[in-house]
C-alpha positions as a Markdown table, in Angstrom:
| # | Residue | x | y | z |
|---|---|---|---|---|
| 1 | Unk | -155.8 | -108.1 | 5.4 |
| 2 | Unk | -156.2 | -111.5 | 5.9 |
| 3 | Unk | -154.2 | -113.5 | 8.4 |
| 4 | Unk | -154.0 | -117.3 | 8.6 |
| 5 | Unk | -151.3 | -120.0 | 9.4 |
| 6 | Unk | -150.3 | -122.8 | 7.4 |
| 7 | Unk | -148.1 | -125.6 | 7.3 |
| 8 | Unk | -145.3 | -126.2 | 4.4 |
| 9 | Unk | -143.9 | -129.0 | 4.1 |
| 10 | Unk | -142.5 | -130.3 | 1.0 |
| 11 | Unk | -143.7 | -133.9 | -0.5 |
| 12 | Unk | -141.5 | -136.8 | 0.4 |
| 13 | Unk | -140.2 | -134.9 | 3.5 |
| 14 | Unk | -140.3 | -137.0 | 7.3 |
| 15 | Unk | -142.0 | -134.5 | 9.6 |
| 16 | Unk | -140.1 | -135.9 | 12.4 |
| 17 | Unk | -136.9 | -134.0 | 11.3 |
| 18 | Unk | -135.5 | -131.2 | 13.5 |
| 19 | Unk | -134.3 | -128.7 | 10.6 |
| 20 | Unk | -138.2 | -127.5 | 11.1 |
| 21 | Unk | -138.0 | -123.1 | 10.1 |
| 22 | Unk | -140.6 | -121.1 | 11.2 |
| 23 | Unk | -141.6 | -118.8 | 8.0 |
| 24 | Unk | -144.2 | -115.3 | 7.7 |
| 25 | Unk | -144.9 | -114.1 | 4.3 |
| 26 | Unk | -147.0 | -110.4 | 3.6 |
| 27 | Unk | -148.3 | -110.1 | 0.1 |
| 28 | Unk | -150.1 | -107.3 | -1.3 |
| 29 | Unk | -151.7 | -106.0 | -4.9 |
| 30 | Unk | -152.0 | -102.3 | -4.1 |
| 31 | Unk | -155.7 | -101.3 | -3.8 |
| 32 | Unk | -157.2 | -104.8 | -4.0 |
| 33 | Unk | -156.0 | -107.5 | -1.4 |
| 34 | Unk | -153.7 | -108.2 | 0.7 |
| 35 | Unk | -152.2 | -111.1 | 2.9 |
| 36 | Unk | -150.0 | -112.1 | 6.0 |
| 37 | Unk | -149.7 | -115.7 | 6.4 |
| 38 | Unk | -147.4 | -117.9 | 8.8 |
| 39 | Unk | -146.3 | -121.3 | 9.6 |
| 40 | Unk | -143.5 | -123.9 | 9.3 |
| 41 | Unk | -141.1 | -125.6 | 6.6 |
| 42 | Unk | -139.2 | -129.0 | 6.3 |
| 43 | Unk | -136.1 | -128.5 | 4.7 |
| 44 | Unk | -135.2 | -130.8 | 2.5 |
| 45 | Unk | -131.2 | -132.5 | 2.4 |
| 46 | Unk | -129.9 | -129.3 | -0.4 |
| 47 | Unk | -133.2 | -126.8 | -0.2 |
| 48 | Unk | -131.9 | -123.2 | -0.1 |
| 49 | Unk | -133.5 | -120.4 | 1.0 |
| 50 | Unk | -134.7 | -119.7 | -2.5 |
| 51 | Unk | -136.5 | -122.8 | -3.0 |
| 52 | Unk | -138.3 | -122.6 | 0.6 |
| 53 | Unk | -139.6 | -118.9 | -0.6 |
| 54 | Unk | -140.5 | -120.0 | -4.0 |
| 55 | Unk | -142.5 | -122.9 | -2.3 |
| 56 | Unk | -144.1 | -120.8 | 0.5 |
| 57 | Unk | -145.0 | -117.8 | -2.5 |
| 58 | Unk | -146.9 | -120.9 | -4.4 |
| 59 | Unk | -148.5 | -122.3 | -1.2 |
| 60 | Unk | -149.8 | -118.8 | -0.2 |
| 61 | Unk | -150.9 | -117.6 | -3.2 |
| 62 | Unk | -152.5 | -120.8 | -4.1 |
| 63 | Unk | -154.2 | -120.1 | -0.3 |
| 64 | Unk | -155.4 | -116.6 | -2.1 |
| 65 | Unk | -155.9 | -117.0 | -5.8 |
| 66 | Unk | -156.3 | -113.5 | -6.5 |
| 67 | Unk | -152.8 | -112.9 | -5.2 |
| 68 | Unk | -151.2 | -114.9 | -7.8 |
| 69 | Unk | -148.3 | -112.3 | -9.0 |
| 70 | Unk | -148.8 | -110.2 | -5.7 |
| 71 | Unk | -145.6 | -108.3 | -4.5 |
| 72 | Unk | -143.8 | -109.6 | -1.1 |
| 73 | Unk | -143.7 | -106.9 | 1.3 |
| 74 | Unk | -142.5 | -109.2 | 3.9 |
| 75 | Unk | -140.7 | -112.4 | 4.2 |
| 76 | Unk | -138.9 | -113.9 | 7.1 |
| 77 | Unk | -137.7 | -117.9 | 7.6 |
| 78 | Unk | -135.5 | -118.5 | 10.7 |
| 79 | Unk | -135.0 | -121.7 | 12.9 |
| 80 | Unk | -137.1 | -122.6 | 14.7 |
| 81 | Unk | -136.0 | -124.0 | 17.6 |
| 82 | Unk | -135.8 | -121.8 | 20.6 |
């Protein structure tokens, strides 16, 4: 399993924003590779959770082009402020 952390933050997005979410993402095509990856996401003014998955699945499994169409065994994006 291969686990690295990345940042996510959408184009056109100021990084000095406090609506920062902290984000882990497992992928897996049974028998041949796997993934766990984690980092951070900018929502933008009207993102929804949807869109920050669909963006993270892309940036992850551009990360790990053999995952492209991998299943999500996990996925978790929560504040993340303390």
């Amino acid at each position: 399993m291969t686990h690295t952390t990345a940042t996510t933050t959408p184009a056109g997005t100021d990084t000095t924003r406090h609506d920062t979410h902290f984000w882990v993402m497992s992928i897996e095509k049974p028998g041949l590779a796997s993934a766990t990856q984690s980092g951070t996401y900018i929502l933008r003014p009207g993102d929804t959770r949807q869109d920050a998955y669909n963006e993270i699945y892309g940036a992850v499994t551009d990360a790990h082009p053999n995952l492209r169409g991998a299943t999500v065994l996990f996925f978790s994006l929560e504040p993340n402020r303390l």
